[in-house]
Backbone of each chain as ProteinMPNN parsed JSONL, in Angstrom:
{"seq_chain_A": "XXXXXXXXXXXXXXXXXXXXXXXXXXXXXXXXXXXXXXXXXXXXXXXXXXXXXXXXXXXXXXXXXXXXXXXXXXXXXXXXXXXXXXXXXXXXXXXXXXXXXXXXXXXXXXXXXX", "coords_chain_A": {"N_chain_A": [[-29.213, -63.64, -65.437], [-29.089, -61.082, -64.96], [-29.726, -60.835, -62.689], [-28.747, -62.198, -60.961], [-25.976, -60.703, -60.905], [-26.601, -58.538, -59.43], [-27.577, -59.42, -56.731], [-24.95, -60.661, -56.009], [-23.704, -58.395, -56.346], [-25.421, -56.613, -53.813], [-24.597, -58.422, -51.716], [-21.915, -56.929, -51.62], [-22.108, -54.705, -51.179], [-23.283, -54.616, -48.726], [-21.422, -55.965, -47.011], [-18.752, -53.734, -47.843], [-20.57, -51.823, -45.99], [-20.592, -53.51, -43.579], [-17.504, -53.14, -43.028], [-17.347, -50.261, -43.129], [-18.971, -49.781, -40.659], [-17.654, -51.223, -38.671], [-15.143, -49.818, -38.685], [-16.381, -47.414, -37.499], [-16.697, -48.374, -35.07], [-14.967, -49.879, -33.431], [-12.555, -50.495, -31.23], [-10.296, -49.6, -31.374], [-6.664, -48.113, -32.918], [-5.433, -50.278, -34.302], [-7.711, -52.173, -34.888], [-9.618, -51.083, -35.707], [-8.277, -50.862, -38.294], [-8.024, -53.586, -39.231], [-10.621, -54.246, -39.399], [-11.314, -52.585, -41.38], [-9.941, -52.973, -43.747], [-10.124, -55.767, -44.126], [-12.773, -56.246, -44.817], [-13.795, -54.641, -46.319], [-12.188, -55.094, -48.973], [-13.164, -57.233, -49.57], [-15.678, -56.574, -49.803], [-15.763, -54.911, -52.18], [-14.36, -56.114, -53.767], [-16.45, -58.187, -54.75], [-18.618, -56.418, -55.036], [-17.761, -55.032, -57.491], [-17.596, -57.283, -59.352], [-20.182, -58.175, -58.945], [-21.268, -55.984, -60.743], [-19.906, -55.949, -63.044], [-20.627, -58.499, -63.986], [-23.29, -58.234, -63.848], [-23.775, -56.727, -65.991], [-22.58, -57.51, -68.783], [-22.865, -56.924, -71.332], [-21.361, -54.781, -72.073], [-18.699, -54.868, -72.735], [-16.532, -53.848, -71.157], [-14.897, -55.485, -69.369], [-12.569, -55.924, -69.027], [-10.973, -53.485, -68.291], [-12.899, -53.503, -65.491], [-10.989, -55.686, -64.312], [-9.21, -55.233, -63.639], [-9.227, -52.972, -61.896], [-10.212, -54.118, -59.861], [-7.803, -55.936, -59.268], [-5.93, -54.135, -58.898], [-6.786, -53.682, -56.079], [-6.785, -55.604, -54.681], [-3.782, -55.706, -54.387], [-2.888, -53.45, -53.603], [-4.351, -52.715, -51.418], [-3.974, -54.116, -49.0], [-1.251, -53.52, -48.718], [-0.821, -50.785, -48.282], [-2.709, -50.601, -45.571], [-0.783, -52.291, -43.966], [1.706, -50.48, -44.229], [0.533, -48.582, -42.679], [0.063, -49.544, -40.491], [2.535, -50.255, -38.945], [3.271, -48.013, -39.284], [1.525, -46.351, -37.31], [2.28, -48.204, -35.104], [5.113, -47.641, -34.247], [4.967, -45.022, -34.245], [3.43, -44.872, -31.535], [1.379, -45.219, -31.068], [-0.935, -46.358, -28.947], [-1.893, -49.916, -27.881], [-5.903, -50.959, -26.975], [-7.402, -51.064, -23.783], [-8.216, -53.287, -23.798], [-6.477, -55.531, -24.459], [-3.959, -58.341, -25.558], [-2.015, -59.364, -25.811], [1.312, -58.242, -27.155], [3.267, -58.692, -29.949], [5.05, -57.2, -31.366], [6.388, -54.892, -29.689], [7.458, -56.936, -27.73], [9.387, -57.598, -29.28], [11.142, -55.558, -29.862], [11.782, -54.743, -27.969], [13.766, -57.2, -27.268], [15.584, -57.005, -29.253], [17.089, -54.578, -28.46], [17.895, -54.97, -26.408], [19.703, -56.996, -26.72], [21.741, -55.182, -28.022], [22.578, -54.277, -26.379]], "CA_chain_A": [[-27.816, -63.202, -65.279], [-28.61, -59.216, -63.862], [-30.535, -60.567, -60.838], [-27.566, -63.218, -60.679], [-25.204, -59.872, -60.63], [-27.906, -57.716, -58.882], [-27.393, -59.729, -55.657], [-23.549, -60.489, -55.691], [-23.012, -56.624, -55.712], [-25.701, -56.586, -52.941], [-23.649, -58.478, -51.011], [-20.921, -56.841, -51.562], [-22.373, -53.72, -50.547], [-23.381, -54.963, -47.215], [-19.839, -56.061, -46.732], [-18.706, -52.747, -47.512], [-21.438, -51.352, -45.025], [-20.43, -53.531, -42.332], [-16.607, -52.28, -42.97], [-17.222, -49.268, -42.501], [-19.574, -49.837, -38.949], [-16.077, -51.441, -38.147], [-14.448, -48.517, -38.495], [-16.591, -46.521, -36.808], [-17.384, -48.956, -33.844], [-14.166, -50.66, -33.205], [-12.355, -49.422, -30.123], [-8.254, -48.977, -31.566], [-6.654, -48.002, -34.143], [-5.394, -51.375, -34.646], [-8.708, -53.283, -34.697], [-10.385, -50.307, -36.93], [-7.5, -50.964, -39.385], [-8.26, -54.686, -39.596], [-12.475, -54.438, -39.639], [-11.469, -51.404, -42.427], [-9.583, -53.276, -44.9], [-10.388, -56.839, -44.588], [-14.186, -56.526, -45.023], [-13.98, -53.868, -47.899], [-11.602, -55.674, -49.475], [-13.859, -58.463, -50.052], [-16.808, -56.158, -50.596], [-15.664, -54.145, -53.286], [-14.667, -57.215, -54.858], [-18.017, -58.377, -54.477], [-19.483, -55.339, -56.054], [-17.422, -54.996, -58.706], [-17.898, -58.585, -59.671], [-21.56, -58.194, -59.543], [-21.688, -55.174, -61.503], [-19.471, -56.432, -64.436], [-21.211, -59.776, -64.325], [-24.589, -57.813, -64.453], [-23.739, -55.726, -67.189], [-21.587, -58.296, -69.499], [-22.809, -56.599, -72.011], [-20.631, -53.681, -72.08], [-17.586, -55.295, -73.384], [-14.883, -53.59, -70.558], [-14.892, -55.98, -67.988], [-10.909, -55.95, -68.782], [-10.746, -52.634, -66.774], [-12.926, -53.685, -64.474], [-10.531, -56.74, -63.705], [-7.719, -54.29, -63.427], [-9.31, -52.127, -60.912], [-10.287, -55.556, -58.846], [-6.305, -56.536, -59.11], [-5.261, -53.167, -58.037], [-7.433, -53.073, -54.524], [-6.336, -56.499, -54.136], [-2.667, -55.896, -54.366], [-2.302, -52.088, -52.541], [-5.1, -52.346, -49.947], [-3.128, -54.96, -47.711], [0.076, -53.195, -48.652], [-1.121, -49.395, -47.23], [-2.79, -51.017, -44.589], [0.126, -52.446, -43.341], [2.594, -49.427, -43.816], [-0.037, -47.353, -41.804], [-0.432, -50.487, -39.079], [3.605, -49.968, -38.862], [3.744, -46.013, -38.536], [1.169, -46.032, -35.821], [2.911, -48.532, -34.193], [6.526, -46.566, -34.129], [4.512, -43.366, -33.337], [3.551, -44.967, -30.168], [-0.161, -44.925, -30.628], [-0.75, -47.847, -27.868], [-3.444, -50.68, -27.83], [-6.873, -50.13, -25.963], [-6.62, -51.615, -22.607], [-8.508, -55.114, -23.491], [-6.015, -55.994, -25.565], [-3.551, -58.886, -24.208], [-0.216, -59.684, -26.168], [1.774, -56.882, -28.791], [4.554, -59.673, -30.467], [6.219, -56.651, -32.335], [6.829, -54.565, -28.777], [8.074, -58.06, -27.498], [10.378, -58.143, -30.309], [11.518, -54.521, -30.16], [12.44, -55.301, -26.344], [14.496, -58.252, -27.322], [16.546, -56.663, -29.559], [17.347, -53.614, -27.545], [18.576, -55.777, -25.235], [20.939, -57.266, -27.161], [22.278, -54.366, -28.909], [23.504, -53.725, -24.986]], "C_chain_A": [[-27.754, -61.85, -64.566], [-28.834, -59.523, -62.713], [-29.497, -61.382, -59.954], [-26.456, -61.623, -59.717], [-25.432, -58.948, -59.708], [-27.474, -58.466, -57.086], [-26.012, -60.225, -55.321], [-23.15, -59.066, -55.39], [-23.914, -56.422, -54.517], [-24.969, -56.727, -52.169], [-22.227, -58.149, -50.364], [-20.76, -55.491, -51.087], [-22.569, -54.177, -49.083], [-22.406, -54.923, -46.503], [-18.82, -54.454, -46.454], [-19.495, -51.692, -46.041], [-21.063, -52.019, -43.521], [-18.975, -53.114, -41.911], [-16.362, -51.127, -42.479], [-17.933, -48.859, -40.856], [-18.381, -50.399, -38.388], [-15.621, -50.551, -38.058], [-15.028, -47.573, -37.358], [-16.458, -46.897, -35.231], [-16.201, -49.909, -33.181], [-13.284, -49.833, -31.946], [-10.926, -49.085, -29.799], [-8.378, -48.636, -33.202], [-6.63, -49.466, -35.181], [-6.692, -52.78, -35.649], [-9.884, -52.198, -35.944], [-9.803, -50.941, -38.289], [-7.885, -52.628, -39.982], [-9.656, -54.925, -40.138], [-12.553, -53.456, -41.101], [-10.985, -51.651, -43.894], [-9.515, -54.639, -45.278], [-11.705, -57.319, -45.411], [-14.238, -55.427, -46.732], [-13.368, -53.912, -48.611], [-12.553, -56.207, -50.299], [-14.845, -57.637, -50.479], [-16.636, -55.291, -51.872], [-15.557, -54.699, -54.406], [-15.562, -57.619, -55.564], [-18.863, -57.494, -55.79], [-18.719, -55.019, -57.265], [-17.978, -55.849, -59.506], [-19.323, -58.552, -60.459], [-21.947, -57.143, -61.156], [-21.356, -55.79, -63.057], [-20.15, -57.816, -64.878], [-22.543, -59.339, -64.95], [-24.869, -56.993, -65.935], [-22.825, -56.263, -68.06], [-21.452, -57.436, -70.837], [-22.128, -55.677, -72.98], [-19.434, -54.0, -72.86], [-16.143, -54.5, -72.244], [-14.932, -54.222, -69.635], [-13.207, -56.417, -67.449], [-10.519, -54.665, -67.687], [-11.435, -53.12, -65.376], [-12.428, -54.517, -63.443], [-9.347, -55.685, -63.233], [-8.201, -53.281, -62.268], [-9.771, -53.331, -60.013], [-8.426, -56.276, -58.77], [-5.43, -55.38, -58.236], [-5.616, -52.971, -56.419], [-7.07, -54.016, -54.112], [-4.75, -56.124, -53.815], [-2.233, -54.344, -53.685], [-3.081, -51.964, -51.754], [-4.238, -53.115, -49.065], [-1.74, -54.048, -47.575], [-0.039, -51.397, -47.976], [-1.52, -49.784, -45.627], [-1.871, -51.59, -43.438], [1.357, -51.141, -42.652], [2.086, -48.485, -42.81], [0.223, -48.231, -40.597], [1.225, -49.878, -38.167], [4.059, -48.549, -38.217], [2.813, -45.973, -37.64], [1.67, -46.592, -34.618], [4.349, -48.021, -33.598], [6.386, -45.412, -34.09], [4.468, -43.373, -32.228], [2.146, -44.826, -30.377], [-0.234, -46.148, -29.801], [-2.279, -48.363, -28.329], [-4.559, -50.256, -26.916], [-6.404, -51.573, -24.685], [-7.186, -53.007, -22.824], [-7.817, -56.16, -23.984], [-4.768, -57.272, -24.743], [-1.88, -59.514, -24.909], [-0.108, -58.642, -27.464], [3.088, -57.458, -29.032], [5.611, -58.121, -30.644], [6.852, -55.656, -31.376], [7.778, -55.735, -28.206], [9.484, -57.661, -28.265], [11.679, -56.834, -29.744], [12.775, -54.799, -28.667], [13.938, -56.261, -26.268], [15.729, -57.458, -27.84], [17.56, -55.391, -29.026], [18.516, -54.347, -26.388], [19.591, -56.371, -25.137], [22.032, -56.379, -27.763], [23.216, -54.188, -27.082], [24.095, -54.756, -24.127]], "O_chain_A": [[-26.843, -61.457, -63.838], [-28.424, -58.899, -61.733], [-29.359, -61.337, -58.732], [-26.257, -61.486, -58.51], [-24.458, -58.486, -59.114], [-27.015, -57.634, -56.304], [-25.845, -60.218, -54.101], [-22.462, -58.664, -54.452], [-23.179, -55.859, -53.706], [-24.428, -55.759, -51.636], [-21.613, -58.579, -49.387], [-19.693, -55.041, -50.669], [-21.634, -53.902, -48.331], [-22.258, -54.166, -45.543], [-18.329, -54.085, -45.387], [-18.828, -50.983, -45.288], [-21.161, -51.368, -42.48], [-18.83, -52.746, -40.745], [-15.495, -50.837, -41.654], [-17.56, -47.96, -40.103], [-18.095, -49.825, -37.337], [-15.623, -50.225, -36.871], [-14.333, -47.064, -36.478], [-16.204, -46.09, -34.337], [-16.599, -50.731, -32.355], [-13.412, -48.616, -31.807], [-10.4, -48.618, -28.788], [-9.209, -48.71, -34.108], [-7.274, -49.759, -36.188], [-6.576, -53.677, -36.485], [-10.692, -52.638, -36.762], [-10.505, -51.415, -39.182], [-8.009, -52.777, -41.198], [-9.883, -55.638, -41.116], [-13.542, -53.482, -41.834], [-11.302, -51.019, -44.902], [-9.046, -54.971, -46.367], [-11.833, -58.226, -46.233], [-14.669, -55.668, -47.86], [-13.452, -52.961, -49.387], [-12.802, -55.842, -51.448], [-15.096, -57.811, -51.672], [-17.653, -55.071, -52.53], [-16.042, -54.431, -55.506], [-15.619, -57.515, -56.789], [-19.402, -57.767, -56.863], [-19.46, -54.66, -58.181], [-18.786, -55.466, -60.352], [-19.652, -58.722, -61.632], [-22.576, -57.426, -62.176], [-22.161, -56.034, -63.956], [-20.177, -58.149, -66.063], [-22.979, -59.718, -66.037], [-25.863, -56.79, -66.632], [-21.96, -55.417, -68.284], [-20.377, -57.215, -71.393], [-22.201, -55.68, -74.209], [-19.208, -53.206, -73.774], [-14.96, -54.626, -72.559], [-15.05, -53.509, -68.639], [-12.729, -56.87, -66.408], [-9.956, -54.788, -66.6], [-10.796, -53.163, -64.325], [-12.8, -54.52, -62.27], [-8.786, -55.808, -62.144], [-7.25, -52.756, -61.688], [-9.24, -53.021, -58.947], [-8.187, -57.209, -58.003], [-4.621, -55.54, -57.322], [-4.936, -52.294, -55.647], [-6.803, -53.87, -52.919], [-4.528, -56.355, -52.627], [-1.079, -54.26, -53.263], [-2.833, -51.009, -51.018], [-3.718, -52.393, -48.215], [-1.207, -53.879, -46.478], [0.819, -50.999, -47.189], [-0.866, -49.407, -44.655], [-2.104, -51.428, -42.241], [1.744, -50.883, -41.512], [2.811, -47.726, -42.166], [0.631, -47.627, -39.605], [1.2, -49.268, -37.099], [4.744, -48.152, -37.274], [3.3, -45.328, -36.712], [1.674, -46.069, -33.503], [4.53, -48.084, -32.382], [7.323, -44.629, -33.936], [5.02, -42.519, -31.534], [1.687, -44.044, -29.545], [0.577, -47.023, -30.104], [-3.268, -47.803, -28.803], [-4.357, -49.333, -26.126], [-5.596, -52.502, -24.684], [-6.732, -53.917, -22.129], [-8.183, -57.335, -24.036], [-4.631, -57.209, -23.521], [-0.913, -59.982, -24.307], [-0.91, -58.328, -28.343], [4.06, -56.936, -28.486], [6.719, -58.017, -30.117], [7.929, -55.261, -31.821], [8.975, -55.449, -28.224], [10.532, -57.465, -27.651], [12.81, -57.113, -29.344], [13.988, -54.955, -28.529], [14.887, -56.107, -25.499], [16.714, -57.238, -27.134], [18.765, -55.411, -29.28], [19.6, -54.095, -25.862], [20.336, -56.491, -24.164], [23.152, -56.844, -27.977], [24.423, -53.994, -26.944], [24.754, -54.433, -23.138]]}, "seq_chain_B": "XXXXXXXXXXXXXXXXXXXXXXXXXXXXXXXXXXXXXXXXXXXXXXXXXXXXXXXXXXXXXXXXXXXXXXXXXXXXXXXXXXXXXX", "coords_chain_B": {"N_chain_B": [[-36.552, -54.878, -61.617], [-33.589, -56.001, -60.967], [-32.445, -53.831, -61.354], [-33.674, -52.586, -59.167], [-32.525, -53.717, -57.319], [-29.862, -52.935, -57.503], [-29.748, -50.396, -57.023], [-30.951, -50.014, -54.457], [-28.273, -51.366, -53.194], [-26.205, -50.079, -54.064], [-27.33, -47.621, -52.157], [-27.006, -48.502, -49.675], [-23.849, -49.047, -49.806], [-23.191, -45.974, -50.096], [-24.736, -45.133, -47.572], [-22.305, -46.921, -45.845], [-20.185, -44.852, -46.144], [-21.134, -42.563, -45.307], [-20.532, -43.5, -42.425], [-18.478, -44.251, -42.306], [-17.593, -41.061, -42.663], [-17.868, -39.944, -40.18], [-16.338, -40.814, -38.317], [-14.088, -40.402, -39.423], [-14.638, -37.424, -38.877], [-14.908, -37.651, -35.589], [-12.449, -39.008, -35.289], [-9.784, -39.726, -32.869], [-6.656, -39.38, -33.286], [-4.316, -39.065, -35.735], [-3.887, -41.391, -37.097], [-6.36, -42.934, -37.112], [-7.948, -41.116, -38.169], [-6.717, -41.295, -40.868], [-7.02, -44.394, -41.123], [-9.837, -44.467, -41.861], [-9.874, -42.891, -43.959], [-9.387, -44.35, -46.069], [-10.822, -46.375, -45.703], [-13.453, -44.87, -46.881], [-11.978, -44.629, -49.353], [-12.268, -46.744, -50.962], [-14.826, -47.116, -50.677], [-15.687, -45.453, -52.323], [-14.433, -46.11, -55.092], [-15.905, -48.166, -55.364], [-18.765, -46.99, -55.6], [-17.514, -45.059, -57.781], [-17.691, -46.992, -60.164], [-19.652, -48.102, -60.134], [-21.85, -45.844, -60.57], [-20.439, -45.411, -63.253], [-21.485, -47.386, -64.859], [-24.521, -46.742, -64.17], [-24.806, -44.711, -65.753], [-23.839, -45.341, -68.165], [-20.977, -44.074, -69.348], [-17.867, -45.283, -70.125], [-15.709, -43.833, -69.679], [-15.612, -43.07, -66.989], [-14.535, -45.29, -65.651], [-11.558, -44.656, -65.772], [-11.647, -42.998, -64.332], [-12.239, -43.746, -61.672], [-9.716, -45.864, -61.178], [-7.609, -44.074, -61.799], [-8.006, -42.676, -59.246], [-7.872, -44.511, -57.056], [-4.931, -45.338, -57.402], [-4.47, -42.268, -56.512], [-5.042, -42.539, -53.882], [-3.594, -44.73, -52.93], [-0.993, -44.003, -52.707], [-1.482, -41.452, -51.435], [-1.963, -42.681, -48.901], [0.687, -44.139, -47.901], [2.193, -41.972, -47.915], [1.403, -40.224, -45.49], [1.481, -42.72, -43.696], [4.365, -42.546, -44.333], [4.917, -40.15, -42.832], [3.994, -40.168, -40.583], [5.589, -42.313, -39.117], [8.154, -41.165, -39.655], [8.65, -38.225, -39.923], [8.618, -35.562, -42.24]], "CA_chain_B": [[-36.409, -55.423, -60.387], [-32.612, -56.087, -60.802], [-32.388, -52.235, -61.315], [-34.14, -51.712, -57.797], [-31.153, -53.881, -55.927], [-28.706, -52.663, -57.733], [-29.666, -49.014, -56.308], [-30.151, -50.434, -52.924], [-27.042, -51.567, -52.938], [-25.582, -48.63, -54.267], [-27.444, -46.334, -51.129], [-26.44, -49.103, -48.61], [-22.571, -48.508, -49.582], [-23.632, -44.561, -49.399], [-24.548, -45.491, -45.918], [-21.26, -46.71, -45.368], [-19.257, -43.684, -46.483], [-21.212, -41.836, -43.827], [-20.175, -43.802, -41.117], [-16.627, -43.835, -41.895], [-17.002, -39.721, -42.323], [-18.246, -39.85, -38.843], [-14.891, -41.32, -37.666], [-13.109, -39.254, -40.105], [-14.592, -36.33, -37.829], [-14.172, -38.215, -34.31], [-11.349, -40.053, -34.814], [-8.883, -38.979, -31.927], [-5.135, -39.475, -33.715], [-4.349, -39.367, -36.937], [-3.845, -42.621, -37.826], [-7.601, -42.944, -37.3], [-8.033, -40.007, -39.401], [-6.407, -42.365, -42.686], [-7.841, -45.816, -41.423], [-11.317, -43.961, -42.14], [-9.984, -42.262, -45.096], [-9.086, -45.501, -46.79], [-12.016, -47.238, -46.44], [-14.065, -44.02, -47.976], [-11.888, -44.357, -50.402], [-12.304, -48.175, -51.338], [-16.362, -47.273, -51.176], [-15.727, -44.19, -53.174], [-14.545, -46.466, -56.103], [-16.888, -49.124, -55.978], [-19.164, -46.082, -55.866], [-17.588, -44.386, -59.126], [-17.861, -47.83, -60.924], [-21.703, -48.006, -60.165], [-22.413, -44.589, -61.605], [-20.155, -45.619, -64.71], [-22.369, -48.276, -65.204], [-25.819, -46.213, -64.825], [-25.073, -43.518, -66.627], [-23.68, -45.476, -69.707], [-20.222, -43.511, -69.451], [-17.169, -45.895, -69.644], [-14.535, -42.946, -69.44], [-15.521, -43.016, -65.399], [-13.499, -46.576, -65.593], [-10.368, -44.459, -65.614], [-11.354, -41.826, -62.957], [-11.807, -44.79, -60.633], [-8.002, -46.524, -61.485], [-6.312, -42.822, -61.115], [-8.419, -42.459, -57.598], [-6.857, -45.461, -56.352], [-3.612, -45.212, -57.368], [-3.65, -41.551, -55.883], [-5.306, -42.848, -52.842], [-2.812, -45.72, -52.224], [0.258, -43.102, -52.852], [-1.464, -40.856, -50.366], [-2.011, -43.345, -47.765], [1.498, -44.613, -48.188], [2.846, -40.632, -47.759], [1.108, -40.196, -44.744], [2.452, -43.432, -43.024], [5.904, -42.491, -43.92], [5.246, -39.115, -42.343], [3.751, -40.757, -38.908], [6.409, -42.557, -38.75], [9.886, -40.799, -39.73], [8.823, -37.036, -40.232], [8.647, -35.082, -43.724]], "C_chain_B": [[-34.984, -55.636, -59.755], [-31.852, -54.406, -60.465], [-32.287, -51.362, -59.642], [-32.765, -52.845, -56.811], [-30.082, -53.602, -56.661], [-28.609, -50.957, -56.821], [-29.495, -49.26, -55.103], [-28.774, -50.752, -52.637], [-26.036, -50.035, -52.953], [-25.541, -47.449, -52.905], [-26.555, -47.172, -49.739], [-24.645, -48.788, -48.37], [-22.159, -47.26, -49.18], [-23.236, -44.517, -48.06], [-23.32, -45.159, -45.11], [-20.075, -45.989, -45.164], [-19.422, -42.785, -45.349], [-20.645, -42.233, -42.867], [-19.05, -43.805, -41.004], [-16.528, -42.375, -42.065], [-17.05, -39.614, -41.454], [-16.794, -40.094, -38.166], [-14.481, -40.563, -38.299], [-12.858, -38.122, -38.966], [-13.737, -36.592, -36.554], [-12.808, -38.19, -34.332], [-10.162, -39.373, -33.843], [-7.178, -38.956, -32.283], [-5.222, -39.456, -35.387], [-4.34, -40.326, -37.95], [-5.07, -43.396, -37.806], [-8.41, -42.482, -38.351], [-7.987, -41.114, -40.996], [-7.0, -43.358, -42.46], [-9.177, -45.214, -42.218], [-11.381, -43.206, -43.351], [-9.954, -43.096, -46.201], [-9.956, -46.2, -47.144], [-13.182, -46.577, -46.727], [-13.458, -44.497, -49.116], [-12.221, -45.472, -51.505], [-13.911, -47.565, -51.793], [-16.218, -46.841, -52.433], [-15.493, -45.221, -54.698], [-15.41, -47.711, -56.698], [-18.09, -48.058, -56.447], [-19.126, -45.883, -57.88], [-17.763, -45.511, -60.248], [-19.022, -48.049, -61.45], [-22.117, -46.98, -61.018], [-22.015, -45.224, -62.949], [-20.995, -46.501, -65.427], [-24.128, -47.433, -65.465], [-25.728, -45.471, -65.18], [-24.298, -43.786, -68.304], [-22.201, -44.781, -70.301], [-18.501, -44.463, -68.896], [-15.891, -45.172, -69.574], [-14.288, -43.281, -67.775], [-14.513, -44.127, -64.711], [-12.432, -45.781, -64.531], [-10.669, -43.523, -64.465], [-11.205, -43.13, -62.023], [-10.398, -45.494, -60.517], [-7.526, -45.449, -61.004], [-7.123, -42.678, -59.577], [-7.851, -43.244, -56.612], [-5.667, -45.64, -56.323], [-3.744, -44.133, -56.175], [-4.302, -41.806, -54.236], [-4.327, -43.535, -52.254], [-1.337, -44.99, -51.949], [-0.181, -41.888, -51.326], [-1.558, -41.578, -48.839], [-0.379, -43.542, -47.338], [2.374, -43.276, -47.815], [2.376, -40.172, -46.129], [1.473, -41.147, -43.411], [3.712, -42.785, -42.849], [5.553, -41.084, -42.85], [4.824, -39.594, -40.766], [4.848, -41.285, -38.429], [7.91, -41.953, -38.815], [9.607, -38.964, -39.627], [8.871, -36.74, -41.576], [10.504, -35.018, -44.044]], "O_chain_B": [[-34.816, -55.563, -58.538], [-31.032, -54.035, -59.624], [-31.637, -50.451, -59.13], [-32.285, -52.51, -55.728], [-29.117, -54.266, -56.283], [-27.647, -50.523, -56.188], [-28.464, -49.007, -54.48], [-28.247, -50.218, -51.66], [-25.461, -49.321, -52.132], [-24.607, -46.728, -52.556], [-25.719, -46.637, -49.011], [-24.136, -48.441, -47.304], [-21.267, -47.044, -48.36], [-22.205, -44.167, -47.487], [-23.03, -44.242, -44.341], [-19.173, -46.243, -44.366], [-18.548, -42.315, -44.62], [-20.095, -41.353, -42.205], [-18.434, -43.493, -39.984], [-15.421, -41.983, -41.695], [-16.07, -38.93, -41.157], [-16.351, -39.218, -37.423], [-14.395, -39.529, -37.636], [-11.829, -37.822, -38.361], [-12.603, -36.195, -36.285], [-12.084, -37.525, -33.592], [-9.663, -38.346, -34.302], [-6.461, -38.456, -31.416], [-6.182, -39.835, -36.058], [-4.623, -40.26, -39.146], [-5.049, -44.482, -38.385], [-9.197, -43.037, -39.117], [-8.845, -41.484, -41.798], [-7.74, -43.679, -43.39], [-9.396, -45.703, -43.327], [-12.442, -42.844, -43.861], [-10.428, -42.706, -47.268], [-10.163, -46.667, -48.264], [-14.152, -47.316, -46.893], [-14.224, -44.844, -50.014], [-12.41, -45.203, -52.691], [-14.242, -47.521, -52.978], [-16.478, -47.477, -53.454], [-16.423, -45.106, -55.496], [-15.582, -48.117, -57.847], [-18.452, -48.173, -57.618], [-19.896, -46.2, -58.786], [-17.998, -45.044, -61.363], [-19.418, -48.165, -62.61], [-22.681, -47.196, -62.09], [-22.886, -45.569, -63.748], [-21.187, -46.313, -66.628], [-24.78, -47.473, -66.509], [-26.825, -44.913, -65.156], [-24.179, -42.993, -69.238], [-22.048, -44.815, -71.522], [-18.031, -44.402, -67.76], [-14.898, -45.88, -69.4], [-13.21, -43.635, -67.296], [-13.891, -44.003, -63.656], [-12.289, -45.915, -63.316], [-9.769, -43.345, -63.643], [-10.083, -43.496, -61.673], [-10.068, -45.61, -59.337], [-6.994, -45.499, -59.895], [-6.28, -42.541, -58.69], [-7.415, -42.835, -55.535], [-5.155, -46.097, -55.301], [-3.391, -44.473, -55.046], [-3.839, -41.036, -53.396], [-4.005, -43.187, -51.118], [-0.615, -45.4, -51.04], [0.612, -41.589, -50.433], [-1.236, -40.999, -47.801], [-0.143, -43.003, -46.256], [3.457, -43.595, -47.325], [3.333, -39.675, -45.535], [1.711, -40.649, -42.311], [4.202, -42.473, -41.764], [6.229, -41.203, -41.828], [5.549, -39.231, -39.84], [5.244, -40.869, -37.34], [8.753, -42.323, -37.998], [10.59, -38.382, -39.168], [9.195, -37.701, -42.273], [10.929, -34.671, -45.146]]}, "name": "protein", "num_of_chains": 2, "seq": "XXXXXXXXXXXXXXXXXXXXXXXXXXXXXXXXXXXXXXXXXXXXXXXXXXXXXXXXXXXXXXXXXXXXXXXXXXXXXXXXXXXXXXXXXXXXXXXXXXXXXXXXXXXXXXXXXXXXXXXXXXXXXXXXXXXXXXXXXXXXXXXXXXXXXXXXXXXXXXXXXXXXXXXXXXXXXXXXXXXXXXXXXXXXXXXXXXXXXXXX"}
């Protein structure tokens, strides 16, 4: 059961680890923001998981479900509000980038307002 | 033996903290700045979970829960301010 838990949190470190080489190595903000909170999402999960699985013994694996419910339910939701304010700052895409729907959109309605 | 990948694991997430401070430094806008602060901060509590675990101290639980809250409140303060002003 530890070596069981022992290599789920591995993995879940890795995950984390390649998250953050996303971050560093990604070439917008956009595309950081996605490699930054999809992958360490899942890995933290991961490592939590393992840990509380490896260590059953402990008897709190009720907090540790509660701090696995909380990263699930406010990492997507920051991530977004930030995706949002850089986009209505005006930070722009990098140049390889090849359709931006929510400029589209912005366009449209502008258009109608006149 | 389970011991020795649980540490690996542990330095490997390390790792990854560095590489998002690295961007922290770089990053050229601010909204770089927080992507890179965010996903420190995600390590940071798988991090403080790990310790709580090898050092036998289940108080650390709760530092990790209040870190995330005030992480997700500061992320969330920082948007609004990119976007609308204080």
């Amino acid at each position: 059961m530890e070596i069981l838990g022992a290599i789920v949190t591995l993995a879940g470190s890795i995950l984390l680890f390649l998250g953050a080489l996303g971050i560093l190595r990604m070439p917008d903000v956009y595309n950081r923001m996605q490699a930054g909170t999809k992958a360490t999402t899942l890995g933290s999960i991961l490592f939590l998981a393992g840990i509380s699985v490896g260590h059953y013994e402990c008897g709190c694996i009720g907090k540790i479900v509660i701090i696995i419910l909380f990263v699930i339910f406010t990492n997507p939701i920051s991530s977004n509000t930030l995706a949002r304010a850089a986009h209505f700052a005006g930070i722009g895409l990098t140049k390889r980038s090849v359709k931006d729907d929510l400029k589209d959109d912005d366009i449209e309605k502008r258009g109608e307002e006149k | 033996m389970a011991d020795l990948i649980y540490n690996i694991a542990a330095i490997v997430a390390l790792a990854g903290i560095v590489l998002s401070f690295a961007r922290l430094i770089l990053g050229p806008t601010i909204a770089d700045r927080a992507v890179a602060l965010d996903g420190m901060t995600i390590i940071a509590i798988s991090l403080i979970v790990f310790i709580a675990y090898y050092s036998n101290r289940v108080i650390y639980l709760d530092v990790a829960i209040v870190y995330g809250l005030i992480s997700f409140v500061g992320i969330v303060a920082i948007a609004r301010y990119l976007e609308r002003g204080i």
